[in-house]
Biopython code that builds the backbone (N, CA, C, O; Angstrom):
import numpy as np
from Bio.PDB.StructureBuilder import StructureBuilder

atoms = [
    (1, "UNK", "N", (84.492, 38.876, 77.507)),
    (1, "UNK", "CA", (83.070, 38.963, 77.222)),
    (1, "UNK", "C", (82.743, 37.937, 76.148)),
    (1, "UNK", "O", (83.457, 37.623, 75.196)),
    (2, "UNK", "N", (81.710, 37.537, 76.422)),
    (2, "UNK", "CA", (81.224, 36.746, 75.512)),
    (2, "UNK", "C", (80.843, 36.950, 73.708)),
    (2, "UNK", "O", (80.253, 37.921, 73.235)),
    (3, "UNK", "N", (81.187, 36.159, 73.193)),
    (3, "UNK", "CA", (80.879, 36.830, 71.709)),
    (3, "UNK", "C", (79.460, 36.686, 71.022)),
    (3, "UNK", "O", (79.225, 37.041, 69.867)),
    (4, "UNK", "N", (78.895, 36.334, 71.560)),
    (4, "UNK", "CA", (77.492, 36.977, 71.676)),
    (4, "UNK", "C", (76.327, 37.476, 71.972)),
    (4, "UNK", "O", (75.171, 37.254, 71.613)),
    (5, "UNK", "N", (76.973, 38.374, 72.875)),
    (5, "UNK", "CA", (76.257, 39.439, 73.326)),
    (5, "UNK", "C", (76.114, 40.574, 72.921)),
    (5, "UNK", "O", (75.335, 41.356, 73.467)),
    (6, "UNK", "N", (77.111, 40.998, 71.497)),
    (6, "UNK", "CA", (76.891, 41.730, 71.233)),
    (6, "UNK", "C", (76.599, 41.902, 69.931)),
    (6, "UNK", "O", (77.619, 41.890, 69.242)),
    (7, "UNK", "N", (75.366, 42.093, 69.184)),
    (7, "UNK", "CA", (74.683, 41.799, 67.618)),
    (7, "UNK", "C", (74.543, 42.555, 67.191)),
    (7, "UNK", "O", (74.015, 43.576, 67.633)),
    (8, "UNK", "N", (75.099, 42.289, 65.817)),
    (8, "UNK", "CA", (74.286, 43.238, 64.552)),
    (8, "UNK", "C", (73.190, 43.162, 64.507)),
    (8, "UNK", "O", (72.727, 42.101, 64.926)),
    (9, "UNK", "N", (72.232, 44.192, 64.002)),
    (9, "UNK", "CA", (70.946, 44.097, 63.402)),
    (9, "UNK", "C", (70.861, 44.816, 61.846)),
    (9, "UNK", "O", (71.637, 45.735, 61.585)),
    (10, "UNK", "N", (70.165, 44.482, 61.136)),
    (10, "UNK", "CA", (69.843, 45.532, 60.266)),
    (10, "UNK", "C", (68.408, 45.749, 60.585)),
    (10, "UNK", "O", (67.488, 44.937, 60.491)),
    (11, "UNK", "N", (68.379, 46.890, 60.949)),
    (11, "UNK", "CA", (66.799, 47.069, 61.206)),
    (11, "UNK", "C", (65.998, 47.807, 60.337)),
    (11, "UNK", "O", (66.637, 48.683, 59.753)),
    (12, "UNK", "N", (64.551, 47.739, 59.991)),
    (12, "UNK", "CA", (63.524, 48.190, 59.278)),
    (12, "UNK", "C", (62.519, 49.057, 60.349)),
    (12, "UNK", "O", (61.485, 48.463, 60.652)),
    (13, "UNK", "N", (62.644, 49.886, 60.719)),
    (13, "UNK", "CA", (61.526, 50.258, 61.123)),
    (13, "UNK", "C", (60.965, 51.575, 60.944)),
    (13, "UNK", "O", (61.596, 52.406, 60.291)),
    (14, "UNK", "N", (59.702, 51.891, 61.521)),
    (14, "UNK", "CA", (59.004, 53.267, 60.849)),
    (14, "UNK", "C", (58.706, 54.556, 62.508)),
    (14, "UNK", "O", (58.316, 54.415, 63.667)),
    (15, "UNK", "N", (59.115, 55.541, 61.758)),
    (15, "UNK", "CA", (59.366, 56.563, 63.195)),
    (15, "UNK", "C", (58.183, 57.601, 62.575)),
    (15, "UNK", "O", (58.034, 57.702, 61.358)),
    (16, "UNK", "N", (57.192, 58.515, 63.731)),
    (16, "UNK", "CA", (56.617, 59.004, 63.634)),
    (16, "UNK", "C", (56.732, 60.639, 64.486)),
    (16, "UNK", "O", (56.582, 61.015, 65.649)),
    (17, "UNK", "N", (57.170, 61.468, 62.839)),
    (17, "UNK", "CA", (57.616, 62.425, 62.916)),
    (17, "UNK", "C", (56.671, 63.879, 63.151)),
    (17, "UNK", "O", (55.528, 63.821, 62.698)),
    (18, "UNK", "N", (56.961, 64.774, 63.624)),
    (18, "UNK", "CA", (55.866, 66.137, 63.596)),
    (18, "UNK", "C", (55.968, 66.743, 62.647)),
    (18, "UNK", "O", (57.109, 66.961, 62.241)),
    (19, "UNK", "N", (54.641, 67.347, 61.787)),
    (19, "UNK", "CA", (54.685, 67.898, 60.733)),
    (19, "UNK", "C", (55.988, 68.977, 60.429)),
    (19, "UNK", "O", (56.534, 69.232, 59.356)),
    (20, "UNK", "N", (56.275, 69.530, 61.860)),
    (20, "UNK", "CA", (57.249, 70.611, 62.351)),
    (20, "UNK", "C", (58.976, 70.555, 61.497)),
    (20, "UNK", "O", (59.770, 71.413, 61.112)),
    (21, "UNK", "N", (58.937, 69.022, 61.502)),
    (21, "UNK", "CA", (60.160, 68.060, 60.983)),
    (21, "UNK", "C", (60.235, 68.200, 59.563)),
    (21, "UNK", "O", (61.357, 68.116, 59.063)),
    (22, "UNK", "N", (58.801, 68.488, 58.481)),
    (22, "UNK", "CA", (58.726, 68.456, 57.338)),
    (22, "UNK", "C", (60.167, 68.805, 56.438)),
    (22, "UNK", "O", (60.693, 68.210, 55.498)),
    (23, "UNK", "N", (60.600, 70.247, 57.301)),
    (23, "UNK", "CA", (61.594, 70.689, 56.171)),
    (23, "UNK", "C", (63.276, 70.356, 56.501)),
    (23, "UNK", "O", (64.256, 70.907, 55.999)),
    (24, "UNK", "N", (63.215, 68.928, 57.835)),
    (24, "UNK", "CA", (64.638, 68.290, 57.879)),
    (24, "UNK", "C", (64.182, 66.533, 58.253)),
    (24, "UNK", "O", (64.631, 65.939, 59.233)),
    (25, "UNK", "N", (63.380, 66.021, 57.418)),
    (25, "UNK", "CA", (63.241, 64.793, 57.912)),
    (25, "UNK", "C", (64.459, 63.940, 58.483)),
    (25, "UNK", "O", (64.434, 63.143, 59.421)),
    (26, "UNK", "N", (65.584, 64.331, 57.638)),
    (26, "UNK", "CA", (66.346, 63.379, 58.348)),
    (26, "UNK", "C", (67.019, 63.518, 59.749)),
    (26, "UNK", "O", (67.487, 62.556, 60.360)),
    (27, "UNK", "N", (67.025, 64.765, 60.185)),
    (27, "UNK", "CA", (67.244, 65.170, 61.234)),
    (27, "UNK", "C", (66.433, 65.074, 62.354)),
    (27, "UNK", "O", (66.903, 65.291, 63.472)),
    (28, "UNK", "N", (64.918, 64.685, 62.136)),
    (28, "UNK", "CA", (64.070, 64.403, 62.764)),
    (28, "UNK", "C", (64.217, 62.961, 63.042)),
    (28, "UNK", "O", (64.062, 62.484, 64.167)),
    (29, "UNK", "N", (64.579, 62.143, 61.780)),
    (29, "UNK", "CA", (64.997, 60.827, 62.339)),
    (29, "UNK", "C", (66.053, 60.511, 63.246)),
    (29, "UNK", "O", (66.006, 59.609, 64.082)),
    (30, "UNK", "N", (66.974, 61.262, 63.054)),
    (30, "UNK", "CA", (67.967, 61.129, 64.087)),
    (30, "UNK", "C", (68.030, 62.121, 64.882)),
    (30, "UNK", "O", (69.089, 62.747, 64.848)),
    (31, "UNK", "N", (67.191, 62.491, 65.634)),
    (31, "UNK", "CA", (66.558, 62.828, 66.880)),
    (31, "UNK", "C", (66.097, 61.888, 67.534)),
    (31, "UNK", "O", (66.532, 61.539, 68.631)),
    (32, "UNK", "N", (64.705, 61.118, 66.641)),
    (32, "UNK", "CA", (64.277, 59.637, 66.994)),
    (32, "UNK", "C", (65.199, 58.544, 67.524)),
    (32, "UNK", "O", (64.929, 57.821, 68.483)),
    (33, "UNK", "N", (66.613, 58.486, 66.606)),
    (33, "UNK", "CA", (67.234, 57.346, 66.972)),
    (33, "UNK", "C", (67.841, 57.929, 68.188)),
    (33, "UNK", "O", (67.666, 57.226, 69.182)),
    (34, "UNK", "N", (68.454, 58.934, 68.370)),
    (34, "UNK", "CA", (69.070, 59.350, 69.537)),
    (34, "UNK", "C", (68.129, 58.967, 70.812)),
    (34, "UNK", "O", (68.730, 58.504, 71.782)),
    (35, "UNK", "N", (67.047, 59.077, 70.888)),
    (35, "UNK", "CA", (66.101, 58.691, 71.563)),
    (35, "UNK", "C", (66.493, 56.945, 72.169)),
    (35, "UNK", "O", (66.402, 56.497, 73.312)),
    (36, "UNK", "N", (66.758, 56.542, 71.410)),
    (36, "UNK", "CA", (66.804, 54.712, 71.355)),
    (36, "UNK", "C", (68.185, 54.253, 71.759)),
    (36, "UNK", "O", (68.285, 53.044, 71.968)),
    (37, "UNK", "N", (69.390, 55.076, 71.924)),
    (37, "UNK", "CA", (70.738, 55.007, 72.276)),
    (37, "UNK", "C", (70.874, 54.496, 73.446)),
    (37, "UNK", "O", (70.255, 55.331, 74.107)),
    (38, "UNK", "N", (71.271, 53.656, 74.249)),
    (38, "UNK", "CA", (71.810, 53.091, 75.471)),
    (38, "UNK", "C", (70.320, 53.087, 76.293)),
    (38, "UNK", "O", (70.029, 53.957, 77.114)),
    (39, "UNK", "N", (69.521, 52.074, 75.967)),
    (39, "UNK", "CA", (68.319, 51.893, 76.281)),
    (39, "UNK", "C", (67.889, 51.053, 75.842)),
    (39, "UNK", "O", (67.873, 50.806, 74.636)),
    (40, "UNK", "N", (67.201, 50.074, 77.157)),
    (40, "UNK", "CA", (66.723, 48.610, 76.131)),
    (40, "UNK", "C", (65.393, 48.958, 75.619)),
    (40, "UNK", "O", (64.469, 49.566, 76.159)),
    (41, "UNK", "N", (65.516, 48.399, 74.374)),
    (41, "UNK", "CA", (64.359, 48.134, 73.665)),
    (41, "UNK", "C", (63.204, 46.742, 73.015)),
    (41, "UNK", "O", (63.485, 45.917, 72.146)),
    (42, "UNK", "N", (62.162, 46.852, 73.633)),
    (42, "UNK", "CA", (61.897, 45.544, 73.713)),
    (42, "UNK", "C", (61.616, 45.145, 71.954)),
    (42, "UNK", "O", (61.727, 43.972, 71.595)),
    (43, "UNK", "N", (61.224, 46.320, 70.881)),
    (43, "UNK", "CA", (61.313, 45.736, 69.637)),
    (43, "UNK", "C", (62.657, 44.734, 69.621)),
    (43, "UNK", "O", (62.627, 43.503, 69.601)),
    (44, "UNK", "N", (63.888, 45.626, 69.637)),
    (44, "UNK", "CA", (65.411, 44.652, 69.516)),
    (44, "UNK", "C", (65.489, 44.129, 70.286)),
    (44, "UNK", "O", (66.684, 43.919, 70.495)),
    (45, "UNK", "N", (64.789, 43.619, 71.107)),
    (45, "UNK", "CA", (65.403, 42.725, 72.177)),
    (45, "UNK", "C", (66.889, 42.976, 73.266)),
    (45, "UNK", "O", (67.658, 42.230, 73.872)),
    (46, "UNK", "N", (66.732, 44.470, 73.078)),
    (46, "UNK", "CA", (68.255, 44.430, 73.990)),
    (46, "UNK", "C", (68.846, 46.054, 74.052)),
    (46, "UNK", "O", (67.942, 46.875, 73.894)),
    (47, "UNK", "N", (69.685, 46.416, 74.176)),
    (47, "UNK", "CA", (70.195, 47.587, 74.230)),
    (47, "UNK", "C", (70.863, 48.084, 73.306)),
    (47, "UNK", "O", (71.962, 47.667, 72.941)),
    (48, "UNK", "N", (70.093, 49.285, 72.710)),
    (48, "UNK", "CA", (70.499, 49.815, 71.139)),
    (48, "UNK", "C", (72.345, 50.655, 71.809)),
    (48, "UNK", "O", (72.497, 51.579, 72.608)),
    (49, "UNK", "N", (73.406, 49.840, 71.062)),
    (49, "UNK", "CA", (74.110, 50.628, 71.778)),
    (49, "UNK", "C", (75.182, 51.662, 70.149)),
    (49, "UNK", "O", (76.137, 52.426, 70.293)),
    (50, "UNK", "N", (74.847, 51.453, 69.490)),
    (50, "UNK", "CA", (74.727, 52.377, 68.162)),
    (50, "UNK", "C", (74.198, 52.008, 67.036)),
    (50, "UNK", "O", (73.991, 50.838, 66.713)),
    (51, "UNK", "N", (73.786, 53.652, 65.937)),
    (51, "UNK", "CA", (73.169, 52.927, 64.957)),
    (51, "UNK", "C", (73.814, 53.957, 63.707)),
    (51, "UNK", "O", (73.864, 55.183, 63.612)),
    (52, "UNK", "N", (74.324, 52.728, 62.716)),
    (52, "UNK", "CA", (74.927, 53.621, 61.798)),
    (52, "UNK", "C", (74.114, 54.302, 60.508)),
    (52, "UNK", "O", (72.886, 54.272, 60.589)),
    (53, "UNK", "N", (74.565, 54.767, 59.608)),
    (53, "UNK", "CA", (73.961, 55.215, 58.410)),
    (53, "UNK", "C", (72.866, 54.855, 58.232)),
    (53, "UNK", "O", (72.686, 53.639, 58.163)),
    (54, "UNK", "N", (71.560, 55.896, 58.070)),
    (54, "UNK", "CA", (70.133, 55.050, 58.014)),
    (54, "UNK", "C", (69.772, 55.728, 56.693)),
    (54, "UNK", "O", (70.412, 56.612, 56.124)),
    (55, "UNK", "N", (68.744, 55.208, 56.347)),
    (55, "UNK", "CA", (68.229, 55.415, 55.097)),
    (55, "UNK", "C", (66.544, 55.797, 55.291)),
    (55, "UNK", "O", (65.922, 55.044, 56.041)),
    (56, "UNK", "N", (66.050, 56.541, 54.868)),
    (56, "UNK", "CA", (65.164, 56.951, 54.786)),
    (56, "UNK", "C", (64.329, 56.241, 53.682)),
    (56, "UNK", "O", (64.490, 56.878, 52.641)),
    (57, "UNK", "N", (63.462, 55.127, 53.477)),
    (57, "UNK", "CA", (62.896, 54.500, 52.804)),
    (57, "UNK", "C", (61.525, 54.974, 52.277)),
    (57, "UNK", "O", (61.075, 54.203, 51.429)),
    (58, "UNK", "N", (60.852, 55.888, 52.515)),
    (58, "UNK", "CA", (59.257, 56.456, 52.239)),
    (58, "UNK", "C", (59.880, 57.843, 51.230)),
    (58, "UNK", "O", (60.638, 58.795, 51.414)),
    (59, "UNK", "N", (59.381, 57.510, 50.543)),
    (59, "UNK", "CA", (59.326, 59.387, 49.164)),
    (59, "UNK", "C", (58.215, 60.462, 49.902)),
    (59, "UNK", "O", (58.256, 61.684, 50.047)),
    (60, "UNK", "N", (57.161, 59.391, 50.316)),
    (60, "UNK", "CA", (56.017, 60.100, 50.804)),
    (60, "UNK", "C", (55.402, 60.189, 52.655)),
    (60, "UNK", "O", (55.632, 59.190, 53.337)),
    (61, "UNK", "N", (55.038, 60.780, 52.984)),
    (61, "UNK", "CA", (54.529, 60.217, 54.007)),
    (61, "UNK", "C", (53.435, 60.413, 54.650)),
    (61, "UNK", "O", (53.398, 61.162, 55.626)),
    (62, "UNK", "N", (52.187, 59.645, 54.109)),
    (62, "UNK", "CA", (51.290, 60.134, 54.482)),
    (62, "UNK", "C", (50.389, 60.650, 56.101)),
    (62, "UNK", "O", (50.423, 60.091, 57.197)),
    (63, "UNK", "N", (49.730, 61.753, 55.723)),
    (63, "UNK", "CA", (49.107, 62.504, 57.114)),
    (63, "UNK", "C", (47.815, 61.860, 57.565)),
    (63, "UNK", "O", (46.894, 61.922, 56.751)),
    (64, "UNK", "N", (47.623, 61.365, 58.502)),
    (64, "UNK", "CA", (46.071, 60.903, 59.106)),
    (64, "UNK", "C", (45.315, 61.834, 59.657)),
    (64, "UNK", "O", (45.820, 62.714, 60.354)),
    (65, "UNK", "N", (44.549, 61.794, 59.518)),
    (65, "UNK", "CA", (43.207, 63.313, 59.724)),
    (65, "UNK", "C", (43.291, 63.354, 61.568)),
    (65, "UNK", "O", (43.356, 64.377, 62.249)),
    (66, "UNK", "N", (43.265, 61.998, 62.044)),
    (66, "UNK", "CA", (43.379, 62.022, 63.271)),
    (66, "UNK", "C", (44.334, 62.056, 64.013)),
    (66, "UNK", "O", (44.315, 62.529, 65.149)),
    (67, "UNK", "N", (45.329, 61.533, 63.433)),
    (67, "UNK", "CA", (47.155, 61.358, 64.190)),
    (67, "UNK", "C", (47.899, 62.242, 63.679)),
    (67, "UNK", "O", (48.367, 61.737, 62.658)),
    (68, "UNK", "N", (48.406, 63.621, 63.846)),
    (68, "UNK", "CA", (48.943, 64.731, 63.490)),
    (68, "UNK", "C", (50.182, 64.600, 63.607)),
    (68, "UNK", "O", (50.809, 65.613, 63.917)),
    (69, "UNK", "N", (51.054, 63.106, 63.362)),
    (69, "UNK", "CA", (52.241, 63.189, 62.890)),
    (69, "UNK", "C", (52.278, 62.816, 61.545)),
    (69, "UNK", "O", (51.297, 62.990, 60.821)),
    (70, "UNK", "N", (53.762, 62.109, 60.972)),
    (70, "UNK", "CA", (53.177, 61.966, 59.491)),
    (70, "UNK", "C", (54.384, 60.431, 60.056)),
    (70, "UNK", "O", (54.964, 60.381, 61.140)),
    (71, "UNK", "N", (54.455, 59.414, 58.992)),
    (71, "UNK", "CA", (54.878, 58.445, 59.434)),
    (71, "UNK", "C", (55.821, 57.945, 58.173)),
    (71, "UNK", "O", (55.248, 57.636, 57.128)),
    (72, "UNK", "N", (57.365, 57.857, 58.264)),
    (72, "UNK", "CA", (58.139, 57.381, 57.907)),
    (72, "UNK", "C", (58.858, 56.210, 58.043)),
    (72, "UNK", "O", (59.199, 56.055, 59.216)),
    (73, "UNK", "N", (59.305, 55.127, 57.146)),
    (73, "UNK", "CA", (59.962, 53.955, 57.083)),
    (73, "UNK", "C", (61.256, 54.071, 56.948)),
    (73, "UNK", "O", (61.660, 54.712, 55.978)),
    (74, "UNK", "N", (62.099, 53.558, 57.762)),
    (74, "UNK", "CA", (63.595, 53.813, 57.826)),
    (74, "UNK", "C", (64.378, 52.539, 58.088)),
    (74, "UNK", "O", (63.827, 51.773, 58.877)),
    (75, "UNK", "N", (65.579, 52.139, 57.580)),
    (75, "UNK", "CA", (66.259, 50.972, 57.468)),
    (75, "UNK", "C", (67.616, 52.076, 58.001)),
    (75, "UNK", "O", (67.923, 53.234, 57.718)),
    (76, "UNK", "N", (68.181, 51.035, 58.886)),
    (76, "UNK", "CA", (69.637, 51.134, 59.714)),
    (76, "UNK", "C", (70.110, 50.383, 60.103)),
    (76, "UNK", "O", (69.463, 49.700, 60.897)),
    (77, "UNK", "N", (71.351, 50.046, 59.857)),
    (77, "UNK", "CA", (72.399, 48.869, 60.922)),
    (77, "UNK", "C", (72.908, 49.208, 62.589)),
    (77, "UNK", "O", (73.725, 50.038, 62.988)),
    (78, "UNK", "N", (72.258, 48.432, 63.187)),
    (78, "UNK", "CA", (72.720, 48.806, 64.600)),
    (78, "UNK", "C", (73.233, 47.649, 65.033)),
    (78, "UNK", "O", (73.265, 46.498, 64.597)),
    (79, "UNK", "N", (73.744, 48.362, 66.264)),
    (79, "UNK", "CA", (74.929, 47.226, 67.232)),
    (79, "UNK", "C", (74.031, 47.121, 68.769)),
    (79, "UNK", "O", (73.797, 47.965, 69.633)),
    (80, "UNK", "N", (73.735, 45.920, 68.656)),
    (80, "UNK", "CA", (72.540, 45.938, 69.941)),
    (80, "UNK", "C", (73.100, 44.489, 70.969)),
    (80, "UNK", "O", (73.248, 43.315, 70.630)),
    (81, "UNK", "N", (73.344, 45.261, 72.507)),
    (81, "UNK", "CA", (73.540, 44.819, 73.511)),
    (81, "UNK", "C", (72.461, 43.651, 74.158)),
    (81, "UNK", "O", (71.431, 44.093, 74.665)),
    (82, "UNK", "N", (72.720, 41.898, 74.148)),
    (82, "UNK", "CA", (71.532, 41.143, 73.934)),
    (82, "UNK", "C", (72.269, 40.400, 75.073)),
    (82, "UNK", "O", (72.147, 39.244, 74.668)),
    (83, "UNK", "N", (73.005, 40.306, 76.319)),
    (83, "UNK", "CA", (73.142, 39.331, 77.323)),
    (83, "UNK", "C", (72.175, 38.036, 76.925)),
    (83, "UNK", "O", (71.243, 37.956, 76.125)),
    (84, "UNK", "N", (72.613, 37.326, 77.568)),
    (84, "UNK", "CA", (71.965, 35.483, 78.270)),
    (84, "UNK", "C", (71.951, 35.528, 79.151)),
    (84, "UNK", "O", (72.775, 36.282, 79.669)),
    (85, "UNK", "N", (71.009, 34.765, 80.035)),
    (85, "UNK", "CA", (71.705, 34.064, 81.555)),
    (85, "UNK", "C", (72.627, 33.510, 81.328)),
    (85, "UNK", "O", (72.637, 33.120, 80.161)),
    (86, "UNK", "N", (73.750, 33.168, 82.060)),
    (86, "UNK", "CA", (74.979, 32.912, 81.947)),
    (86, "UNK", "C", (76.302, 33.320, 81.083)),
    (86, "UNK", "O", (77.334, 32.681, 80.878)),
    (87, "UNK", "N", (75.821, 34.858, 80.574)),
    (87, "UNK", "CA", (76.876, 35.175, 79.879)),
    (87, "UNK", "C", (78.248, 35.296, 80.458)),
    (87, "UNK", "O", (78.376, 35.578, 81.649)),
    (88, "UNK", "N", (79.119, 35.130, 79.805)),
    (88, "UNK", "CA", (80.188, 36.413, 80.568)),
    (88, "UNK", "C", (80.309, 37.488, 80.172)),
    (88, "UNK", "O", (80.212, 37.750, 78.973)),
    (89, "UNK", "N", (80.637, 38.685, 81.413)),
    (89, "UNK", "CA", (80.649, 39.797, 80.881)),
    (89, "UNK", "C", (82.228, 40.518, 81.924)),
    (89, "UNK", "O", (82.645, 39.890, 82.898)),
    (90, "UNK", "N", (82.772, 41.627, 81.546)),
    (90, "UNK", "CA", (83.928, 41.970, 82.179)),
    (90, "UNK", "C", (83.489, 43.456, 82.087)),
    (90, "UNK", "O", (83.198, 44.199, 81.149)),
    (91, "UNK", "N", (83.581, 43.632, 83.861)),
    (91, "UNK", "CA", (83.181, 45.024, 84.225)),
    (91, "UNK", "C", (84.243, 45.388, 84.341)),
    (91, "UNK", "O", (85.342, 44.912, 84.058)),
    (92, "UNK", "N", (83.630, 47.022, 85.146)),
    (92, "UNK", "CA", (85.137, 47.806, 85.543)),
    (92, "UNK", "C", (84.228, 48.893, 86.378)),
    (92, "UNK", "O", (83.244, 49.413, 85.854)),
    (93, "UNK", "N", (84.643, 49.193, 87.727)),
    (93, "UNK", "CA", (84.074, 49.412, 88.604)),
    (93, "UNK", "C", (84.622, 51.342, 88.329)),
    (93, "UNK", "O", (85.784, 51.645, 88.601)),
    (94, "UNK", "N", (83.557, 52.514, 87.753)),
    (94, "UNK", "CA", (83.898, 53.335, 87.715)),
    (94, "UNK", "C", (83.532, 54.629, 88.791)),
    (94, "UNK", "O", (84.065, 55.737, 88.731)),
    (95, "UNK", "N", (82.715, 54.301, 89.574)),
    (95, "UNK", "CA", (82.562, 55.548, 90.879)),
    (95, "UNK", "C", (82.072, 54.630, 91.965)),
    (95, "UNK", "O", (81.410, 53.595, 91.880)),
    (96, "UNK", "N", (82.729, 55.484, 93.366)),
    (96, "UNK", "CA", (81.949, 54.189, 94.305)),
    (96, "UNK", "C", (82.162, 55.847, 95.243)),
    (96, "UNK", "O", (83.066, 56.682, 95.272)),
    (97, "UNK", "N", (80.660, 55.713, 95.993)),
    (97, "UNK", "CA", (80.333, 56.435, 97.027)),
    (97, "UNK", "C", (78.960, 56.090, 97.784)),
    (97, "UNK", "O", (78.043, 55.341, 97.447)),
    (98, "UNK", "N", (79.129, 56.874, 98.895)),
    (98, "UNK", "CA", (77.845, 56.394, 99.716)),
    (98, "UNK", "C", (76.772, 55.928, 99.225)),
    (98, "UNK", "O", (76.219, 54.871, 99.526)),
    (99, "UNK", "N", (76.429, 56.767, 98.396)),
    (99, "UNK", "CA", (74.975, 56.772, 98.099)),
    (99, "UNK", "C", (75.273, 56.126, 96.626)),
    (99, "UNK", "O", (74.229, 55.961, 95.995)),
    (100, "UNK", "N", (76.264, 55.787, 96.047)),
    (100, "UNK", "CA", (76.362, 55.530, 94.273)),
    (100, "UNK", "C", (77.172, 54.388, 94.516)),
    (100, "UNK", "O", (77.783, 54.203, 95.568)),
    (101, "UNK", "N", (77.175, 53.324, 93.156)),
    (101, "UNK", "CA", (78.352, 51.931, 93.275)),
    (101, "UNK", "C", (77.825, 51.555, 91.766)),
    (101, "UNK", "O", (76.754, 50.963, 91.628)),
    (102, "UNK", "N", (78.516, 51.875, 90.806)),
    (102, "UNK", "CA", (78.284, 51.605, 88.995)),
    (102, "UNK", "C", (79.103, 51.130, 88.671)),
    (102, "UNK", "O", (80.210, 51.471, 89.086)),
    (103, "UNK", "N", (78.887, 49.727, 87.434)),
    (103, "UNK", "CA", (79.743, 48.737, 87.440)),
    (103, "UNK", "C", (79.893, 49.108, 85.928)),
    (103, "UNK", "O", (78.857, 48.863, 85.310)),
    (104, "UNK", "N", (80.798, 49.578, 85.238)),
    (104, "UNK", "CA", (80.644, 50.023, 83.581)),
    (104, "UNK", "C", (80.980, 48.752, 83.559)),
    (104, "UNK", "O", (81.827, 48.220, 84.277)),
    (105, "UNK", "N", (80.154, 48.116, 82.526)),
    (105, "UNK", "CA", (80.450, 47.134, 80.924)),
    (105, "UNK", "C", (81.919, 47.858, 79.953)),
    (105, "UNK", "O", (81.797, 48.842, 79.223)),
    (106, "UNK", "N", (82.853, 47.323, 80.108)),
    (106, "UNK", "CA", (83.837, 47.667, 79.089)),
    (106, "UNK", "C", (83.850, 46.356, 77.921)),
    (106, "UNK", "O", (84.227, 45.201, 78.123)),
    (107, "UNK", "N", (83.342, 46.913, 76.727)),
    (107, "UNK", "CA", (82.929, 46.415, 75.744)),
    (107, "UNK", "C", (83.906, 47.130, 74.124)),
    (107, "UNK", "O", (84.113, 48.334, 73.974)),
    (108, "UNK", "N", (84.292, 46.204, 73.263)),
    (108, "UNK", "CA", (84.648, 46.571, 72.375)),
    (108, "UNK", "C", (83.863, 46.088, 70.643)),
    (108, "UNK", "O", (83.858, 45.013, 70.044)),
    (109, "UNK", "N", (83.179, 47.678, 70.238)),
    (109, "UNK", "CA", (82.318, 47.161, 69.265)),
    (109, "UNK", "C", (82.735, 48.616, 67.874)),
    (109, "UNK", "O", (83.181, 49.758, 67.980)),
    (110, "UNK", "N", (82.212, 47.600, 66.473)),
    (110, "UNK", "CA", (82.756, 48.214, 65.397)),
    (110, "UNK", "C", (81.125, 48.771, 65.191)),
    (110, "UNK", "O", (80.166, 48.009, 65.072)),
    (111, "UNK", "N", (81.047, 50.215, 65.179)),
    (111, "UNK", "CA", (80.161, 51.215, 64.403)),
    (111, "UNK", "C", (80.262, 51.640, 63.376)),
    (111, "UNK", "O", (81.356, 52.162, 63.157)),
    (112, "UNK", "N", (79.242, 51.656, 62.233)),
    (112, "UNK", "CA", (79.443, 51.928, 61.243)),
    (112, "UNK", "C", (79.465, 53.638, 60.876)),
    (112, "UNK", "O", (78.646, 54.186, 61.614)),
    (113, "UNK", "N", (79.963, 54.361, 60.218)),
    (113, "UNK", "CA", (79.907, 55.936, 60.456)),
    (113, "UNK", "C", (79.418, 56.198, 59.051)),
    (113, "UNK", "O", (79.196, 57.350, 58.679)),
]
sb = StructureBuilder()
sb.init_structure("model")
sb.init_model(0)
sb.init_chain("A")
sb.init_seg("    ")
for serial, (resi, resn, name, xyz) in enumerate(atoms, 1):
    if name == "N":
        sb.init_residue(resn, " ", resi, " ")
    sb.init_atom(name, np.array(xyz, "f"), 0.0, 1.0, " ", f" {name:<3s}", serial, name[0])
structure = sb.get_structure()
């Protein structure tokens, strides 16, 4: 596989939580990120394929009279899946049946815990 296809990011971004979340924000955030796991995303440009230790950046978060979530800023390092045309990549062919034929990506990447 090619060696760059697969990128660090440090990312900044802000997730919008339900008041419901108030008394585990961070658990609400990582609900959010779980959300974003093996799925391209067109903010990152590519496929969030983990995200380590995040930080919760807002003390506060203010409520809008009209938007009944409340809105938090969060910084995390992720490992995001970014192909080229012409990459190389090395599959591995894991179920084959009538109706199914899935080609896993066998990929080796360092997550931060």
């Amino acid at each position: 596989m090619d060696p760059g296809v697969l990128k660090k990011a440090h990312a900044v971004f802000s997730v919008d939580l339900h008041p419901s979340k108030l008394h585990d924000v961070r658990g609400g955030v990582q609900e959010h990120i779980n959300t974003l796991l093996m799925r391209y995303n067109e903010d990152f440009g590519g496929v969030v394929m983990c995200v380590g230790n995040f930080k919760v950046l807002s003390d506060q978060a203010p409520v809008n009279l009209y938007f009944p979530l409340f809105r938090v800023r969060v910084r995390a390092p992720a490992v995001v899946f970014m192909p080229q045309r012409g990459s190389l990549l090395t599959g591995r062919v894991t179920k084959v049946s009538e109706y199914f034929e899935c080609n896993g990506i066998t990929a080796w990447w360092t997550c931060w815990s």
